[in-house]
C-alpha positions in Angstrom: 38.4 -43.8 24.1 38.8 -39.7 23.8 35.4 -39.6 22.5 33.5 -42.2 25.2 35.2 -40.1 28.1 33.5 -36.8 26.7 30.6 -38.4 26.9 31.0 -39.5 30.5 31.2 -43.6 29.5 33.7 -45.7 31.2 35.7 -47.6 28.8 38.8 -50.2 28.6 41.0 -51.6 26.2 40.9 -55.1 26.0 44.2 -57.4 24.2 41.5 -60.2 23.0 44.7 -62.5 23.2 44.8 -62.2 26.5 41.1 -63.4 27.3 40.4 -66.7 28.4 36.5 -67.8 27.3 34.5 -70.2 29.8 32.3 -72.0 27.8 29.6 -73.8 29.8 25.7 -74.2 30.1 23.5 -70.9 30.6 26.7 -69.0 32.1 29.5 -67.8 29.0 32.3 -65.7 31.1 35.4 -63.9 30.0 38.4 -64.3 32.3 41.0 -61.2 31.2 44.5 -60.9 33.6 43.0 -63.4 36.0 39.8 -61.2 36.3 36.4 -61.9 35.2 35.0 -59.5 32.8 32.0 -58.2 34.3 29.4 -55.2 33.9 30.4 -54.8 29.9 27.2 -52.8 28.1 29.1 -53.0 24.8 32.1 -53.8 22.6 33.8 -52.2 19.8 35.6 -54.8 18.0 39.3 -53.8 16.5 40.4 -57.0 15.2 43.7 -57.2 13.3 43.5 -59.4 10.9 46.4 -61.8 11.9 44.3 -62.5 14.6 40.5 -62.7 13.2 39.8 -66.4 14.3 40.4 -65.8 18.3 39.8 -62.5 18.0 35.8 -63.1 16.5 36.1 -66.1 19.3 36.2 -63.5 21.6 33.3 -61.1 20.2 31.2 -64.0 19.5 31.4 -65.0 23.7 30.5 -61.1 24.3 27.4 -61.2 22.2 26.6 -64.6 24.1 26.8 -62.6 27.4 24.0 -60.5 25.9 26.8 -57.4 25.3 25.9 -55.2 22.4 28.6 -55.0 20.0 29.7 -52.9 17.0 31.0 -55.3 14.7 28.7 -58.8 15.3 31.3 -61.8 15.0 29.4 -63.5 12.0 29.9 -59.7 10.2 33.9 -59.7 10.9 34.3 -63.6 9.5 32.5 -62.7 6.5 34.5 -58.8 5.8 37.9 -61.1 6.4 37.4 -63.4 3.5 37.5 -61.7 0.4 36.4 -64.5 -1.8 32.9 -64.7 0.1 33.0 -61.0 0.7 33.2 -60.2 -3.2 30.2 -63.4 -3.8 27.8 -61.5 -1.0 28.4 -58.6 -3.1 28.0 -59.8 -6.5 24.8 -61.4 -5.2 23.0 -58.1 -4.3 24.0 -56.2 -7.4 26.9 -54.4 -6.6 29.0 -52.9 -9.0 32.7 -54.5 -8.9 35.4 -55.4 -10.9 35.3 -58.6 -12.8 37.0 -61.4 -10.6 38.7 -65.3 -11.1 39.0 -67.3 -8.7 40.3 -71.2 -9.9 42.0 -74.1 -7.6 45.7 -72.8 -8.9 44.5 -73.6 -12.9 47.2 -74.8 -14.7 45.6 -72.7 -17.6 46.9 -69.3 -17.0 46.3 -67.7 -19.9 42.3 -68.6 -19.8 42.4 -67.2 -16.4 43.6 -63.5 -17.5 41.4 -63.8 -20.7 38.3 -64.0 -18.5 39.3 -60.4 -16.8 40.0 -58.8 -20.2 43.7 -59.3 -20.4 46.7 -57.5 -19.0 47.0 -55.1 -17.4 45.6 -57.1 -14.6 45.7 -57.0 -10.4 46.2 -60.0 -8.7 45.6 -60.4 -4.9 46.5 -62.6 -1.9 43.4 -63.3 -0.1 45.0 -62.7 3.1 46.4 -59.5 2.1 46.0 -56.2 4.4 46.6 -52.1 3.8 47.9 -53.0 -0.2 50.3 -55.8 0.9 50.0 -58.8 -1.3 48.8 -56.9 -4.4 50.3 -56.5 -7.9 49.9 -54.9 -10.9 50.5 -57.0 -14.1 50.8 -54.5 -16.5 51.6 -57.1 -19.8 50.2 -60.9 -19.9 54.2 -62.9 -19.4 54.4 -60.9 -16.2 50.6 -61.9 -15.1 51.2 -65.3 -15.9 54.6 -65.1 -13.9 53.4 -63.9 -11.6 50.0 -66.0 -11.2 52.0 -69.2 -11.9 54.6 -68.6 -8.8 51.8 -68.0 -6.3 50.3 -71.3 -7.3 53.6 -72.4 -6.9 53.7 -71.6 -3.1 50.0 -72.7 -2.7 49.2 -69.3 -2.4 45.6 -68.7 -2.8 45.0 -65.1 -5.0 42.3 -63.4 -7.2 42.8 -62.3 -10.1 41.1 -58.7 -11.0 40.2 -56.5 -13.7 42.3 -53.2 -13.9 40.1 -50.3 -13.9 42.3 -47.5 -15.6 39.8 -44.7 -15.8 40.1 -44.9 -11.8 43.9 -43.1 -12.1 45.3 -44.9 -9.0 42.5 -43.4 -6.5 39.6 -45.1 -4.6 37.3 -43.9 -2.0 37.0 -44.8 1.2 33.4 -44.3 2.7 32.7 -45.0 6.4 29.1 -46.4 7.0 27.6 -46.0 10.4 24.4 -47.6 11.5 23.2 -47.3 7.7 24.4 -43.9 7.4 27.3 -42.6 5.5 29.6 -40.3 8.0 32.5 -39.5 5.8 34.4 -40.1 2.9 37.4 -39.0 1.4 39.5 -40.0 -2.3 42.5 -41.7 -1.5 44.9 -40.6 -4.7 47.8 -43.0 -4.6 51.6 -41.8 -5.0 53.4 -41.1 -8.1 53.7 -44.2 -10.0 51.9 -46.0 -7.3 48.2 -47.9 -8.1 47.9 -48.9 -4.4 45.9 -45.9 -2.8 46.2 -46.8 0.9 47.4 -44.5 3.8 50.2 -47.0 4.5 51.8 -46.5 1.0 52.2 -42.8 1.0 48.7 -42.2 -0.4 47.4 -38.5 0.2 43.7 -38.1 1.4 40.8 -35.3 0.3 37.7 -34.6 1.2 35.1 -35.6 -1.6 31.2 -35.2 -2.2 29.8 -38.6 -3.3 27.2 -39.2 -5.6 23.6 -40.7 -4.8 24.8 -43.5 -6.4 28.0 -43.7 -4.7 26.4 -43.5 -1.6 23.5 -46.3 -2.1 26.3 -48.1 -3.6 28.2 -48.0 0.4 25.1 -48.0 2.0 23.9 -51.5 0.7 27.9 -53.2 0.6 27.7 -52.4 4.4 24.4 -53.5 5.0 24.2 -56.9 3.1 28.1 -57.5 4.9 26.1 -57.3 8.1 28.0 -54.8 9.1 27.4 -51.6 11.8 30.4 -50.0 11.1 31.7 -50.2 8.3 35.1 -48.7 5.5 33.9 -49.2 1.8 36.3 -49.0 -0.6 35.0 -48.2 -3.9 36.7 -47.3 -7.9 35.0 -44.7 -9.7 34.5 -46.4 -13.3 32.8 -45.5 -16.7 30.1 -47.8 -15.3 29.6 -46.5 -12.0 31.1 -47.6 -8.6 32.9 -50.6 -8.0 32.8 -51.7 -4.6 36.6 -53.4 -3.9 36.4 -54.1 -0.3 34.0 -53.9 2.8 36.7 -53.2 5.8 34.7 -54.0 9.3 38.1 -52.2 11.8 38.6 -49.3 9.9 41.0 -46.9 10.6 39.9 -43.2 11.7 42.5 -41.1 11.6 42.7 -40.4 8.1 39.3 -40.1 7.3 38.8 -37.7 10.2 41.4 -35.3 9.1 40.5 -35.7 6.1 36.6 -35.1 6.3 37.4 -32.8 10.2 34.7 -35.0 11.3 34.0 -36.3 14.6 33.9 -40.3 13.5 34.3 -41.7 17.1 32.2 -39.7 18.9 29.5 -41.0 15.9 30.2 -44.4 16.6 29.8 -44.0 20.1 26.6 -42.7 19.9 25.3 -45.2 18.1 26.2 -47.1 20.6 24.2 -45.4 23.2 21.2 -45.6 20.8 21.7 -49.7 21.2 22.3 -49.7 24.7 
């Protein structure tokens, strides 16, 4: 919001809960606090994702008022499911780490072969900021732990550890095909979950041309204008974990001293 106002734009923040969509032939409105939303040039979509399915509702009726927006809604469905996230990804040719994904096998133990054996990470597909992610560090505790999230009906993936990686990733932020920023994320002491949220610290960090493409092309074949790739440096190059369509700013701009917003916004204006 800082950055639109420097740049003399007029700009709102909008609760997408709180919209009310009129659906109807040649004229799609948005009602918002008994208002209708009128006059909108363009949208930047910050959808948690407890709330992705109204919340892309919501973005999808903007884009069928003819509003430009940051984040198209068919971009933020695909970026919230990791399963066909990580299958858009293996079908360009990205670099990741080897993945299962079974209908709660009963056969655990073929399940942890096919990533190598332990140590293993296994992830909740609805997981956010490192929640719902463990290490198995032997094969009884993977198949423990594998076995009770079938238990609950709990759908997970189940990755390859990438050791040479020493509990750090890096976070790049794409822009309108064009990598702004990026910064390691090096997690805690005794800690393989990098994030912000878990006491990770951040650095500044010159990628590689390979490193780069590697962001460049996740965020393009996601669909995505603005984009957080998450990425493992490995012996075989860079494995793209996650393409994250709201990412955060704040640690990637103190990290980097970069002016991310005000980047954003102007692509915007380029749009618009």
């Amino acid at each position: 919001m800082e950055a639109a106002r420097k740049r003399d734009h007029t700009i709102e923040v909008i609760d997408p809960l709180k919209c009310n969509l009129i659906i109807e032939k040649k004229n799609p409105s948005i009602f918002y606090k008994g208002k209708m939303l009128e006059g909108t040039d363009a949208v930047i979509p910050r959808i948690g994702a407890s709330v992705t399915f109204f919340g892309t509702a919501v973005v999808r009726q903007f884009e069928m008022m003819g509003v430009f927006t940051t984040t198209e809604s068919q971009a933020l469905v695909r970026s919230r499911d990791k399963l066909r996230s990580l299958q858009i990804l293996s079908r360009a040719r990205l670099g990741m780490p080897k993945t299962v994904f079974t209908n709660y096998s009963k056969n655990v133990g073929e399940v942890i072969d096919h990533v190598g054996g332990a140590p293993l990470i296994i992830k909740l597909l609805e997981g956010t900021q490192g929640l719902g992610v463990v290490l198995a560090e032997t094969k009884n505790a993977a198949e423990s732990v594998i076995e009770a999230f079938n238990g609950l009906q709990a759908r997970v993936i189940i990755q390859e550890f990438i050791k040479e990686a020493g509990g750090a990733d890096i976070r790049v932020l794409v822009v309108d095909g064009h990598v702004v920023g990026a910064m390691k994320r090096q997690g805690k002491e005794g800690e393989f979950r990098s994030n912000l949220h878990r006491g990770g610290t951040a650095s500044i960090i010159e990628l590689t041309d390979e490193e780069e493409n590697a962001a460049i092309k996740a965020a393009k074949v996601m669909g995505l204008g603005v984009a957080g790739v998450d990425l493992l440096q490995s012996s075989r190059g860079p494995l793209i974990l996650e393409v994250n369509s709201s990412p955060g700013l704040e640690g990637i701009e103190r990290a980097t001293g970069k002016d991310i917003a005000k980047t954003i916004i102007r692509y915007i204006e380029r749009n618009v």
